[in-house]
C-alpha positions as CSV (number, residue, x, y, z in Angstrom):
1,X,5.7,-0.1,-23.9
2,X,7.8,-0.9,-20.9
3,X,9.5,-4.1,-20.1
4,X,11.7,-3.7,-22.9
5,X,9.4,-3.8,-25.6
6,X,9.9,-1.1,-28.4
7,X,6.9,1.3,-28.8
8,X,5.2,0.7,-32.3
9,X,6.1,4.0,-33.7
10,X,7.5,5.4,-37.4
11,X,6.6,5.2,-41.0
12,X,6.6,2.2,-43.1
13,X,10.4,2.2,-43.9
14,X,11.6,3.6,-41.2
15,X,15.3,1.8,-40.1
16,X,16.8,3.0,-36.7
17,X,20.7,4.8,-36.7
18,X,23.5,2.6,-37.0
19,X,26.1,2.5,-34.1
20,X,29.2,3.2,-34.6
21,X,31.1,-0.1,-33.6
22,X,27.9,-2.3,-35.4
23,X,29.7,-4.3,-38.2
24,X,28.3,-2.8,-41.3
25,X,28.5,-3.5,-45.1
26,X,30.1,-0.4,-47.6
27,X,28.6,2.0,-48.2
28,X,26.1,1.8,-51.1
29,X,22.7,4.2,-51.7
30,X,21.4,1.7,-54.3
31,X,21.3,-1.5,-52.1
32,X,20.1,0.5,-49.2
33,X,17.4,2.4,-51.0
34,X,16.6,-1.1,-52.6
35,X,15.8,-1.9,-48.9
36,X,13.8,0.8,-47.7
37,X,11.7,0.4,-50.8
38,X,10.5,-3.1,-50.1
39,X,10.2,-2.4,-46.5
40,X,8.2,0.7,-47.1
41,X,5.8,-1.5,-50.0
42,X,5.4,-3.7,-47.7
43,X,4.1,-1.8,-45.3
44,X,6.9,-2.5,-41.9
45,X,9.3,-0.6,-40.1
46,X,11.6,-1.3,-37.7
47,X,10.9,-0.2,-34.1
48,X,13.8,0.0,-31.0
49,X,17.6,0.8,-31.5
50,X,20.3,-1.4,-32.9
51,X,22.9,-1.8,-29.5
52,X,26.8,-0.5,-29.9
53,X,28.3,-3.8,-29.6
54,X,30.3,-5.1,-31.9
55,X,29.6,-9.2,-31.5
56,X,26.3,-10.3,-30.9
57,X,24.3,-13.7,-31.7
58,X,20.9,-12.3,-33.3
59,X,18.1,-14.3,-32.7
60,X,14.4,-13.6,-35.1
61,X,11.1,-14.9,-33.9
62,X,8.2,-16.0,-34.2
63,X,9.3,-17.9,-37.6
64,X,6.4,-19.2,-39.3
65,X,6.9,-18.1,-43.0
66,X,9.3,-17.6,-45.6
67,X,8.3,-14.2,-46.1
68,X,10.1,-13.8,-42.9
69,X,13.1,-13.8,-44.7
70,X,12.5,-11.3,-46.9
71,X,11.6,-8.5,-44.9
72,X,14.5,-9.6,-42.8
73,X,16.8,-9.1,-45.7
74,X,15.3,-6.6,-46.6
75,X,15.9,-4.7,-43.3
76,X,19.6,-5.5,-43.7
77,X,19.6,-3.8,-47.0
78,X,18.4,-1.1,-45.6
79,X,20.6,-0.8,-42.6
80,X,23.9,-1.6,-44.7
81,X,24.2,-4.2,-41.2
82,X,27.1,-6.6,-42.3
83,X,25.4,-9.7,-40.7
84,X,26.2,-13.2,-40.8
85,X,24.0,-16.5,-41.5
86,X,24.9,-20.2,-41.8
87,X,23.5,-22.0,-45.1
88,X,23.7,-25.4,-45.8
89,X,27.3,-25.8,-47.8
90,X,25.5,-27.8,-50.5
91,X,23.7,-24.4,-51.4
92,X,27.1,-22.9,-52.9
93,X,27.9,-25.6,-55.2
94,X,26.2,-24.0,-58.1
95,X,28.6,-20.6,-58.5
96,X,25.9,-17.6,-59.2
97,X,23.9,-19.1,-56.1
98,X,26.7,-19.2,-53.9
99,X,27.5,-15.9,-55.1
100,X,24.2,-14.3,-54.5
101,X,24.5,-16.0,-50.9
102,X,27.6,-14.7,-49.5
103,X,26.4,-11.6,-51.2
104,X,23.4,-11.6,-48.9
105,X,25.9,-12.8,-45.9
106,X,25.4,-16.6,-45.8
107,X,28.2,-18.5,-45.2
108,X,28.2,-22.3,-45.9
109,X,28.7,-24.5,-42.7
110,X,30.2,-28.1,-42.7
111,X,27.6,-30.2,-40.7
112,X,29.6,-33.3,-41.2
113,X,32.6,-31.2,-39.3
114,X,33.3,-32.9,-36.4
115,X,33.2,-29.8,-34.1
116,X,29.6,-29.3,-35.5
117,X,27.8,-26.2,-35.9
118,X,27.5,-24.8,-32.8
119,X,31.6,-24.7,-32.2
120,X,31.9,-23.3,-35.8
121,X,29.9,-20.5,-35.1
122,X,31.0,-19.5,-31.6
123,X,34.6,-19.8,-33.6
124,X,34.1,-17.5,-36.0
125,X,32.4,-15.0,-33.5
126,X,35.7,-15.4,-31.0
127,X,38.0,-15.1,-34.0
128,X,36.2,-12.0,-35.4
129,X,37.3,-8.4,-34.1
130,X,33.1,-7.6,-35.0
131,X,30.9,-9.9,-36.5
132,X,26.7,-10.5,-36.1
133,X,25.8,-13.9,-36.1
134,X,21.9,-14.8,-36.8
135,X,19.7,-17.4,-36.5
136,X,16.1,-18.8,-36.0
137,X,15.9,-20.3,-32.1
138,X,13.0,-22.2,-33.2
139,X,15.1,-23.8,-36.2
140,X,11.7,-24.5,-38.6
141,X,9.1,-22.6,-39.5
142,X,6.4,-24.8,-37.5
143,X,5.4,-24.2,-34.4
144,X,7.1,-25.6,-31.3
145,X,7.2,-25.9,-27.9
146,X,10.6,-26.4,-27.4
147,X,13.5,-23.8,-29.0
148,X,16.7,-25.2,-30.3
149,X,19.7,-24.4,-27.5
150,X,22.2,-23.4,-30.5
151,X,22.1,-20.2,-29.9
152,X,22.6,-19.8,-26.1
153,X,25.3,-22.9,-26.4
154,X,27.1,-19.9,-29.0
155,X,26.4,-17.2,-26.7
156,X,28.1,-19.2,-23.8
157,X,31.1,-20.4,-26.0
158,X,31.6,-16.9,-27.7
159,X,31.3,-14.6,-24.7
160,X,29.0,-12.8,-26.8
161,X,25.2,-11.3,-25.6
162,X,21.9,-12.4,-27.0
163,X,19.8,-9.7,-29.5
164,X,16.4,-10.4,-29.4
165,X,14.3,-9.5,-33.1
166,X,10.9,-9.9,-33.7
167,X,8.5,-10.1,-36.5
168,X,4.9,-8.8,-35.1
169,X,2.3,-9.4,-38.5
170,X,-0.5,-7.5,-37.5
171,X,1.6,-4.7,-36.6
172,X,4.2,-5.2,-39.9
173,X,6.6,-4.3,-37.4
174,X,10.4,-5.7,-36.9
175,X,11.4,-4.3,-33.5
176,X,15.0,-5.1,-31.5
177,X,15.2,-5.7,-28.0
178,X,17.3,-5.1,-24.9
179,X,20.5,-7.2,-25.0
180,X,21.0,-10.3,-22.7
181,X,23.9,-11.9,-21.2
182,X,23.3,-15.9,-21.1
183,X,23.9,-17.0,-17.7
184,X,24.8,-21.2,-17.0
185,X,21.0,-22.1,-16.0
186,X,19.8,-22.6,-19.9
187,X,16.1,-23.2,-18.5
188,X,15.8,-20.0,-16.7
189,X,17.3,-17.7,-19.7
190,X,15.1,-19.6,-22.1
191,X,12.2,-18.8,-19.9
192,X,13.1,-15.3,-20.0
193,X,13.4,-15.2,-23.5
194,X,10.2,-17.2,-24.2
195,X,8.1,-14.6,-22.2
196,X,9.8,-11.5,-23.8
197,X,8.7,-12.5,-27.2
198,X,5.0,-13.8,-25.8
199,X,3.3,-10.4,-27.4
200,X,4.7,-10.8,-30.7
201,X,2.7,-12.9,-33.8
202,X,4.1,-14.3,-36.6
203,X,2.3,-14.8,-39.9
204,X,0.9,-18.3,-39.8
205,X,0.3,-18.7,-36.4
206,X,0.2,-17.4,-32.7
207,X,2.5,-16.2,-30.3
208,X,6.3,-18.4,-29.7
């Protein structure tokens, strides 16, 4: 498929190469195997190829179920990709959940911090010699018509380019897209954006 879209191709399972300057997580057969296995039960694969960057701001759509989590993680398992996730910091006050969270890569996030969210994030990517940073544009798992700006305002701030991901149900496909530079008109990028992941259906409802 042209455009940018990943052809649907592989066995359930199937994870692309990892880059060399991609931030990744030890090594460790069992957690990656651990992985594969749910993706490959499950029925997906992942389509496209992971970029050689070292920073990026990951973005997943359509999100319209929990599940979407899963198979995400599950994908990150299987990659051994070291990426990063904000949680709520109230989630880590009980020590074996905040354990199994920064396990998983969630890091807790202040929202009462003055410098709010979005600077925390774009800090931690500036600060960072490598480090993935993802997110859910549309911020719930209903559908809307609007996407939340965070992640283009931490593009901007971070000097860092946009990864597109996609969950496509009927397909049980995750694929990656091309890499994209934010520019300073936020309509015209999110316009851009918006069309790219037209195609792709999440579980509970339609297109983004």
């Amino acid at each position: 498929m042209g455009d940018g879209y990943p052809a649907h191709e592989g066995a359930p399972g199937r994870v692309p190469r990892m880059p060399p300057r991609v931030p990744q997580v030890p090594p460790n057969r069992l957690t990656r195997g651990v992985g594969r296995l749910v993706l490959r039960l499950g029925g997906w694969r992942m389509v496209g190829e992971l970029p050689d960057a070292p920073k990026v701001v990951l973005i997943g759509a359509p999100h319209s179920s929990n599940w979407d989590g899963i198979w995400g993680f599950a994908a990150k398992l299987a990659l051994g990709l070291d990426i990063r996730v904000l949680g709520k910091d109230t989630l880590f006050k009980v020590p074996v959940v905040g354990a199994i969270l920064r396990g998983l890569g969630v890091l807790p996030v202040d929202r009462s911090n003055p410098k709010g969210v979005v600077e925390q994030a774009a800090a931690m990517l500036r600060d960072a010699d490598a480090l993935w940073f993802g997110l859910a544009p549309e911020g719930t798992r209903r559908r809307v018509e609007k996407w939340k700006s965070g992640f283009w305002k931490i593009a901007r701030a971070a000097d860092a380019p946009v990864l597109p991901v996609y969950f496509h149900y009927p397909d049980r496909v995750i694929g990656i897209g091309p890499l994209w530079r934010m520019t300073e008109d936020f309509g015209a990028d999110m316009r851009r954006i918006r069309a790219w992941y037209a195609p792709w259906q999440g579980k509970n409802r339609g297109t983004v």
